[in-house]
Every structure is written in C-alpha cells, then in structure tokens.
SEKOL-917346 format. One record per residue (C-alpha): residue number from 1; chain; x, y, z. Coordinates in steps of 0.5 Angstrom, whole numbers, plus 500, padded with zeros to 3 digits. Last residue first. Layout:
BEGIN
pos:unit:east:north:up
NUM:A:X:Y:Z;
...
This chain:
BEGIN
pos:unit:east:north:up
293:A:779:817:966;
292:A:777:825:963;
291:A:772:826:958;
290:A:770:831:953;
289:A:764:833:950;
288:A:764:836:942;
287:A:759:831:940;
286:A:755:828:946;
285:A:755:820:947;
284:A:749:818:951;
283:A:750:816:958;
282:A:750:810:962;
281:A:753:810:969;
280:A:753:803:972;
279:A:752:802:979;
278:A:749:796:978;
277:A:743:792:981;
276:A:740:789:975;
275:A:734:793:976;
274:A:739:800:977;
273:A:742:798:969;
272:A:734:798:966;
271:A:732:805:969;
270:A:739:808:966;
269:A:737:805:961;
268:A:730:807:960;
267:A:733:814:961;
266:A:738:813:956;
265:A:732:811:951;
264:A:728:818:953;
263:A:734:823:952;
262:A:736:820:944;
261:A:728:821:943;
260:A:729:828:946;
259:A:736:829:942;
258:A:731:828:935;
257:A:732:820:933;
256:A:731:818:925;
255:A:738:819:924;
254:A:739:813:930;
253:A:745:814:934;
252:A:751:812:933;
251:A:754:811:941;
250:A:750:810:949;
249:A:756:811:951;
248:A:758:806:958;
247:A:761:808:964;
246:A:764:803:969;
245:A:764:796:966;
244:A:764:790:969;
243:A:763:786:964;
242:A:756:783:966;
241:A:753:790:966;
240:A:756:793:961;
239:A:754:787:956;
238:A:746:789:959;
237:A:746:796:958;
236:A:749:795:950;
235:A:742:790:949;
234:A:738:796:953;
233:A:741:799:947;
232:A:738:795:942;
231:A:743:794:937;
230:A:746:795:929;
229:A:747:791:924;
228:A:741:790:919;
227:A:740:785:921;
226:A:734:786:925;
225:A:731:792:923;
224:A:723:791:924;
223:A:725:787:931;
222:A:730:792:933;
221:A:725:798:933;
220:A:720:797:940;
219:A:727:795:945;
218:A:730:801:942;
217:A:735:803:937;
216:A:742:805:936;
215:A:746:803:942;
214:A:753:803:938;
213:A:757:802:944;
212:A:762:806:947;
211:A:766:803:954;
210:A:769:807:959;
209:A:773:804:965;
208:A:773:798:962;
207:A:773:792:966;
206:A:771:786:961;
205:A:770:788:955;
204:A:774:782:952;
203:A:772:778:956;
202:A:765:779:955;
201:A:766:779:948;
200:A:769:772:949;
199:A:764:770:954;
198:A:759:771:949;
197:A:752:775:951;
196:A:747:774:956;
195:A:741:778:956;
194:A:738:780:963;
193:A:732:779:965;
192:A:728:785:964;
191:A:724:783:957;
190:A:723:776:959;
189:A:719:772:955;
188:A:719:775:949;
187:A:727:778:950;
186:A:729:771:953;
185:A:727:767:946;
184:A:734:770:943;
183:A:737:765:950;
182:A:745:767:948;
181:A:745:773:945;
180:A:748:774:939;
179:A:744:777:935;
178:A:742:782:940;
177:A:749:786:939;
176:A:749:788:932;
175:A:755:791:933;
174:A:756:798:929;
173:A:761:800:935;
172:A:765:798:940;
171:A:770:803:943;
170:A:773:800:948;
169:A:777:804:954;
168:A:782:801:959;
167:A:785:806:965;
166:A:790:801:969;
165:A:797:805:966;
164:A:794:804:959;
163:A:789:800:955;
162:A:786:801:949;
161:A:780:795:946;
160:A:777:796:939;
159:A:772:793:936;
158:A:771:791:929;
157:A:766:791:923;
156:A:765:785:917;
155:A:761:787:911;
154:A:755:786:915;
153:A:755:787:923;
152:A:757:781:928;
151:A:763:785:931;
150:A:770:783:930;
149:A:775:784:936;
148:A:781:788:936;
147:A:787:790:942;
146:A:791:796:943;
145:A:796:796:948;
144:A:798:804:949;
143:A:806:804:951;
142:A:808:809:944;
141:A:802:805:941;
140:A:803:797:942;
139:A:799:792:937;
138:A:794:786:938;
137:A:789:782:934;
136:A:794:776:933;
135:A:799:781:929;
134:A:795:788:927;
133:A:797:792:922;
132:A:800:799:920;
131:A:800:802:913;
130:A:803:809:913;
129:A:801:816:911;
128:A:806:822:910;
127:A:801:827:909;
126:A:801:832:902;
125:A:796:828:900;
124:A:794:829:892;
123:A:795:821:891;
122:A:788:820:895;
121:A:786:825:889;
120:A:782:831:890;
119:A:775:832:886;
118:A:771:826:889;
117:A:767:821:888;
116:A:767:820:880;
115:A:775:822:880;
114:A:776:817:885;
113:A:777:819:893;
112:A:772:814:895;
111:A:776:809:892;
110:A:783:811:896;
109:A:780:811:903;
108:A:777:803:900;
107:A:784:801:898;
106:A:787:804:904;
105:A:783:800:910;
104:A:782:794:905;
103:A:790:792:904;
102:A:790:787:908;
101:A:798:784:909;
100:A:797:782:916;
99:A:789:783:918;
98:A:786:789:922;
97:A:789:794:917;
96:A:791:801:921;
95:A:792:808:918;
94:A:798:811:921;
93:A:798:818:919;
92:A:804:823:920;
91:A:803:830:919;
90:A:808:836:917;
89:A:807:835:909;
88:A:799:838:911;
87:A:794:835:906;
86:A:793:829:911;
85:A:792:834:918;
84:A:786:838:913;
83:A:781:832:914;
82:A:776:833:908;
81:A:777:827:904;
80:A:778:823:911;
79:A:770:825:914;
78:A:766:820:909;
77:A:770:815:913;
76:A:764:812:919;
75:A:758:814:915;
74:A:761:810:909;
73:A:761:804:910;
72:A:768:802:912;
71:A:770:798:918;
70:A:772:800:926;
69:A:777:805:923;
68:A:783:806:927;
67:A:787:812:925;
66:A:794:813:929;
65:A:795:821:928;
64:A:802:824:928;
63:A:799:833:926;
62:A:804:839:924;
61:A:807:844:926;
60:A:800:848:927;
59:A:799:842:933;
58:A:793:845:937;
57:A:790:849:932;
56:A:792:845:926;
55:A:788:839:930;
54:A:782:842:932;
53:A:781:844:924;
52:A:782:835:924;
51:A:777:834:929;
50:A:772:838:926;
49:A:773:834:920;
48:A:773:827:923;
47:A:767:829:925;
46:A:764:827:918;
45:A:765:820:919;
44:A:772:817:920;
43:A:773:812:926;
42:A:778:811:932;
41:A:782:816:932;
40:A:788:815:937;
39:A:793:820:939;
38:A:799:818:943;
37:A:801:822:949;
36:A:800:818:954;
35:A:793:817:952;
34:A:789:821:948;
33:A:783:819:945;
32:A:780:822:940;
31:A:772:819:937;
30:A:769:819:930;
29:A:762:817:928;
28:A:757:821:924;
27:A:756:828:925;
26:A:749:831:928;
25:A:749:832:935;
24:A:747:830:941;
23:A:745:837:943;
22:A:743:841:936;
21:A:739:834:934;
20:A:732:836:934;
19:A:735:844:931;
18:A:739:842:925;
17:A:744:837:922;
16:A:744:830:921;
15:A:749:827:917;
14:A:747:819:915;
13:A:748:813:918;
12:A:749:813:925;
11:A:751:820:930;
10:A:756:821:935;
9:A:762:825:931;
8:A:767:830:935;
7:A:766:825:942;
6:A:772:827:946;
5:A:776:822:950;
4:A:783:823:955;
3:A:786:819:959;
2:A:789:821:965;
1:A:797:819:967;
C-alpha cells in the first residue's frame, strides 16, 4: 500500500506571505502523511489551517487525526487555534507527548490559547482530543510503527521515524545538525568532504524512503547563527548520504529567503550529493505538493 506525503506549510520561524515566496511557500511547518489509513500530522504552524479546511472537505463526517509535534516554539503550533477538525464534535485528536506522563504538548497548546493570546478557549473545543505517549521512544498507529529521536535544538526537539509495509519516512526538523558533527574543524579545512554525524542518528535515519530535514541555512550563514537551532543544508545532504537515504526535503526554510535563493542552495546540494557519488535526490519542500512512495 503507497504512503502518501503533502507539504501544507515548509517555512521556518515566521509566516511569510508574498510574491518572493509564492513557489516555496509561506506557511510555517506542517506535514500530512497518510499511511494505511491513519492519518499523521507532524507539526502545527500556519499550514495546519489549510490542512484542516482540506480535511472538512474530504472527511465532512468528522476528522481522527494523530498530531506529532516535533516541539513547541511557536512557528510549529500557531496553526491548532484555527484548525477547524478540533471544534467539530465528530473528530477525534490524539495529540502525542514523547515522554510517559508529560503533559508539556497540551499544557503549551492550552497556553497560547489563553485569554490574553487568544479569544477561544482550549476548553471551547468541540473535538475529542486525547493525550497518547511514547514508551521507550515507540508506539503502533492502526500497523504504522512510529518511532522518536531527540534533536540537538533549544527547548528540546524530536524526530519522528514512520514505518509501514517497507516504506519509511522521517520528518527531522529544527535539529541543529553542525553541532554534532563528529570532526566540527573538517568545514574549515575540508568544506566538501563529508561530515560525519552520530551513529545513533545515522541509525536512526537510516533507509529512508524520504526523509525531511530542517536545512534552513547556507554553508556562508551558519556560523553567524550558530546555536540558534537550525542547520546547514549541506550538513542535512551529508546525513542522507551516509544513511542511505533516497529522497530528502530540503524543510523550514529560512524567512529571510525569497524562492530564488531557496532554488539556489538545493542546486549547491544536489551538486554536493553527486560529489559524494550519490544517487540521492534533493529537493526543496514545496507547500501544497504532494508525494506518492
């Protein structure tokens, strides 16, 4: 049975809107996947809206959605206010916490929807929305093994792994990727050789039939941004290579980036996959595609 991925929000940090972003996009970060019948959400930002009338559209009978936040800055939650499947008495949410017995996923959804944020309560919600967690970092989604991997970003952020039927997809966002290069001196001395990261994350990846990556910034811009969360998108190229990836999403692009700029540093890593002798195909994450594995 195929999987099915659409991009309904591929921007980072901020909603861009206007005519230098019309190709890539402007919505903040949200992904459908549809694997076996379940449908997975990984992340909320201002795409989540646009999902969600898509959703009264197709499922008017009401909406079971299971919501994967990768963490809680507000680009990637700013959508669920307005995500019109959780006022509807017919859909089911599950909203999933990547530790057992946290409560940090609802706590934070519940605060931005505070009085002072916003005029609707969480409370208001017509949806039946329950909390689930992960045991050991994994779970089973109606046949869909789902598993998680923390990510080195501030306030802590997750990867997600879905696996069903031999298809495997990995939605690794806001993971600042250069920190944790194995040799951080080879960039200076090196800049094409390829950077190793940590076996564990490589594990993790490993085999992916897609995997999408926050590749937010340039070789030229990481070093004034270090720390602040994000990677280098040659950095992503390099973990795809060594995984064995076969498709990778060049994800939450940079607000300050118009679509050329975005075309420009997919082409660099395309280049840069072909002169690590890979057949890997890079592209950058478009709102409103959609993919068939």
């Amino acid at each position: 049975m195929p999987a099915f991925v659409r991009f309904w929000g591929t921007r980072g940090s901020i909603p861009t809107p206007g005519h230098q972003t019309r190709r890539y996009g402007g919505n903040t970060s949200c992904v459908e996947l549809r694997m076996d019948g379940a449908l997975l959400v990984c992340d909320g930002g201002t795409g989540l809206r646009e999902l969600g009338l898509d959703l009264r559209r197709r499922m008017p009978e009401g909406v079971e959605a299971h919501l994967f936040f990768s963490h809680m800055h507000w680009d990637h939650i700013q959508g669920f206010p307005f995500f019109v499947p959780a006022y509807s008495p017919e859909s089911r949410l599950h909203v999933y916490e990547t530790t057992p017995g946290d409560d940090r996923v609802r706590r934070l959804l519940h605060g931005q929807m505070k009085s002072e944020y916003f005029p609707v309560s969480f409370s208001e919600l017509g949806a039946t929305i329950e909390a689930r967690y992960f045991s050991n970092r994994e779970l089973w989604v109606r046949g869909v093994r789902v598993r998680c991997f923390e990510q080195p970003h501030p306030g802590r952020s997750f990867a997600f792994s879905f696996e069903h039927e031999g298809k495997k997809i990995v939605y690794a966002t806001d993971s600042e990727l250069d920190s944790c290069v194995c040799d951080p001196l080879l960039r200076e001395r090196e800049p094409e050789a390829l950077r190793r990261l940590p076996a564990d994350l490589v594990r993790f990846i490993e085999g992916a039939d897609l995997l999408i990556a926050d590749g937010q910034y340039t070789d030229a811009e990481y070093p004034s941004k270090r720390g602040w969360g994000h990677a280098s998108a040659a950095t992503v190229v390099d973990l795809a290579v060594q995984a064995g990836v076969r498709q990778c999403a060049i994800f939450h692009h940079d607000p300050m980036h118009s679509d050329d700029v975005v075309e420009e540093k997919i082409q660099v890593c395309r280049a840069r996959a072909r002169t690590h002798g890979s057949e890997l195909v890079v592209f950058g994450a478009r709102e409103g595609v959609e993919l068939k594995l």
